[in-house]
Phi, psi and omega in degrees: 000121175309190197260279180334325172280299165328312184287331185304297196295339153291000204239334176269354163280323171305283185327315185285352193285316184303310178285352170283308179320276179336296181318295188295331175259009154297301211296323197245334164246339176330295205275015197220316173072346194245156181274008181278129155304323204291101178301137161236130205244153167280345175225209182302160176278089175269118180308172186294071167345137160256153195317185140241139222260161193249163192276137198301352135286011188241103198257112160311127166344132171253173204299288187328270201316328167310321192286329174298329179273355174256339158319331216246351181281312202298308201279000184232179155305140166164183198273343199055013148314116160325130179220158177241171167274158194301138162340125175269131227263101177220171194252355185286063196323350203248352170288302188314315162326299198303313186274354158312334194274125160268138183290165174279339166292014170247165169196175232251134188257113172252129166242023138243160194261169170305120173009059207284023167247007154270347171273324159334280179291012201250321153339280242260006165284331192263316190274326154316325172288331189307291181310314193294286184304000166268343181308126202238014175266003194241119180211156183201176189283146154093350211297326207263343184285169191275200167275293170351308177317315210285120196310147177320306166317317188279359177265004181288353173277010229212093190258161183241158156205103194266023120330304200240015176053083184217129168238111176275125158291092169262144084055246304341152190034048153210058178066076176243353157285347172299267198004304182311301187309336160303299156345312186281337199271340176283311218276348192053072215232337193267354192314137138221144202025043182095356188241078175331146182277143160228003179258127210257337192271349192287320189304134174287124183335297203310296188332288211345278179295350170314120193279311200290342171275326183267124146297091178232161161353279162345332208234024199266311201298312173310299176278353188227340184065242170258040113292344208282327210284300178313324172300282171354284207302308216267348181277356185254008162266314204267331186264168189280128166249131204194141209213149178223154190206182168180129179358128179304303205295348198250004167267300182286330138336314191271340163284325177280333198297315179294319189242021176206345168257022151221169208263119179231087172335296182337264163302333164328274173310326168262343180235334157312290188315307183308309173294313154334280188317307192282305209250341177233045171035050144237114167322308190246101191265147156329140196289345198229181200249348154333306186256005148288327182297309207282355164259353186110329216281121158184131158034099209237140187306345177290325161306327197266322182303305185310332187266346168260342154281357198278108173289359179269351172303333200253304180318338172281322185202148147351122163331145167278150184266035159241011159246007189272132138338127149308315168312346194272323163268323184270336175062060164296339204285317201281299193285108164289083165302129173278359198207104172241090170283153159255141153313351181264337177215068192282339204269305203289307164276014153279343155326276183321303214286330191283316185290359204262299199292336173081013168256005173293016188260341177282303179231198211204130181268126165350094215251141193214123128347321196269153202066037191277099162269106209265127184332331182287348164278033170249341167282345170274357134298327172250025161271010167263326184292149187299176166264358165276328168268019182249320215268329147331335199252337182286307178304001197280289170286001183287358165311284200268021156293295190281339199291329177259035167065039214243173192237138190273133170297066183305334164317309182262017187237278327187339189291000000 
């Protein structure tokens, strides 16, 4: 037997021992990074499909051949990117679905290494948060309580997916309906008939936002009771924590535009009318938000700046979350996030952070224009407002300029 033959077979016998390895400590410890047996799913419990057996003209890999092909990644040439076979040209969606699906046991061989000014910048947004909370020149409600402190309610932004040990803050209005939909598409929240979803824009908005799709924090008291704080802790030891954030003043912009320059029943009723009623001398604001657009009436972004500095706004109620502080939904001070994206450089770090999680062989984040609000607007949104209220509404928000590193706007405090 040649030397050349020999060498072959120790080396796809090593591999398969190696692949062995790999499986049984994915299976028991990978997908989880945690020590509970118990699954925590965000909703009802959809059993596993069983496989169906397929027709014997569709002959499956067989093990030996998988193993010549990940040999064959190392000894020839070539990018080691995973590849499939071509698609079979059919009209059936739920086939197609299928061959979009990657197992979860398999994964992406990068022979390039990560940047190193995405690693740089990931760095140096996390040792800025490290400061600022240690910074006593900086101060806001709640920054100094432990996490234990933190009332239950206030944890509902905290979504988990103990499949792949991931806990997301989300954000409004700072792409947090992609995200959830990544979240839903890891957690496998979508099984139907067997064909995992793997397209995050294919989820329907109504899902999205679906509370019963998401696991979080919030819901830790119901299943675990006077364990859950202890659970809390220990999955925010063990799991990747990550956050997206993106200029305060431009967030809120992109909030009134979405929830008051298009006809929203909803906010109409809880949050228009109040602003009509205080600030734009309508006594009586129309009953529907139908017949305020078809008269002109609704709100002027100047009005919503006046109802978030108005101290009676928050004694009726909570800042809403899609105008709350960040520091207010997320605890950077309590939570050491390991991942802080920005909206301003969302595609490079949705890059960075799904190859860091190790899921960029599942899915892929969503890259989309619409509804975008871009920064270079903002003295033409805040050329109605006074600069005593811009500059009031900046001490409002000055958490979360420095803690995420945003630059105060002197333009607009100064004029």
């Amino acid at each position: 037997m040649g030397t050349s033959r020999m060498f072959r077979i120790f080396v796809v016998l090593g591999s398969a021992f190696m692949i062995l390895l790999i499986i049984i400590y994915w299976d028991d410890v990978g997908a989880s990074h945690f020590y509970l047996h118990t699954p925590v799913s965000p909703g009802p419990k959809v059993p596993h499909p069983v496989p169906q057996k397929r027709p014997q003209t569709s002959r499956a890999p067989s093990f030996l051949s998988d193993i010549d092909a990940f040999v064959n990644q190392f000894l020839e040439p070539g990018t080691g990117e995973p590849t499939d076979a071509a698609p079979a040209d059919t009209s059936n969606q739920s086939e197609k679905a299928e061959e979009r699906y990657i197992p979860r046991r398999e994964w992406k061989i990068h022979l390039t290494p990560l940047a190193p000014e995405l690693r740089d910048r990931q760095d140096q947004r996390r040792r800025l948060l490290q400061e600022m909370c240690a910074n006593d020149s900086i101060l806001f409600h709640g920054k100094n309580r432990s996490f234990d402190d933190i009332p239950n309610k206030e944890l509902d932004h905290l979504i988990v997916d103990d499949r792949h040990g991931i806990i997301y803050c989300y954000v409004p209005k700072v792409a947090c309906s992609n995200w959830k939909r990544i979240m839903i598409i890891l957690s496998e929240s979508l099984l139907q008939e067997g064909v995992p979803q793997r397209d995050p824009l294919a989820i329907p908005r109504d899902l999205v936002h679906n509370s019963s799709m998401h696991f979080t924090f919030n819901k830790f008291w119901k299943r675990y009771g006077k364990f859950a704080r202890h659970l809390m802790k220990v999955k925010l030891k063990k799991y990747t924590k990550f956050l997206f954030v993106r200029d305060p003043f431009v967030r809120l912009i992109s909030a009134y535009r979405n929830k008051f320059e298009l006809p929203n029943e909803d906010f109409y009723r809880r949050f228009a009318q109040v602003m009509l009623r205080r600030y734009a001398n309508q006594p009586t604001p129309p009953a529907s938000v139908d017949e305020a657009f078809s008269l002109g009436i609704h709100p002027s972004f100047s009005h919503f700046i006046q109802y978030l500095l108005d101290p009676q706004t928050e004694k009726d109620m909570p800042f809403n979350e899609h105008w709350r502080q960040v520091y207010r939904l997320c605890h950077p001070c309590q939570i050491q996030y390991d991942f802080v994206g920005h909206l301003e450089t969302a595609e490079e770090d949705a890059e960075h952070l799904l190859r860091l999680l190790r899921v960029d062989n599942v899915v892929e984040f969503p890259t989309s224009s619409r509804n975008l609000t871009a920064s270079s607007w903002e003295s033409d949104w805040f050329s109605t407002v006074p600069v005593e209220a811009r500059r009031e509404l900046y001490k409002l928000y000055e958490p979360d300029f420095r803690l995420f590193g945003y630059e105060k706007p002197d333009s607009l405090l100064n004029e």
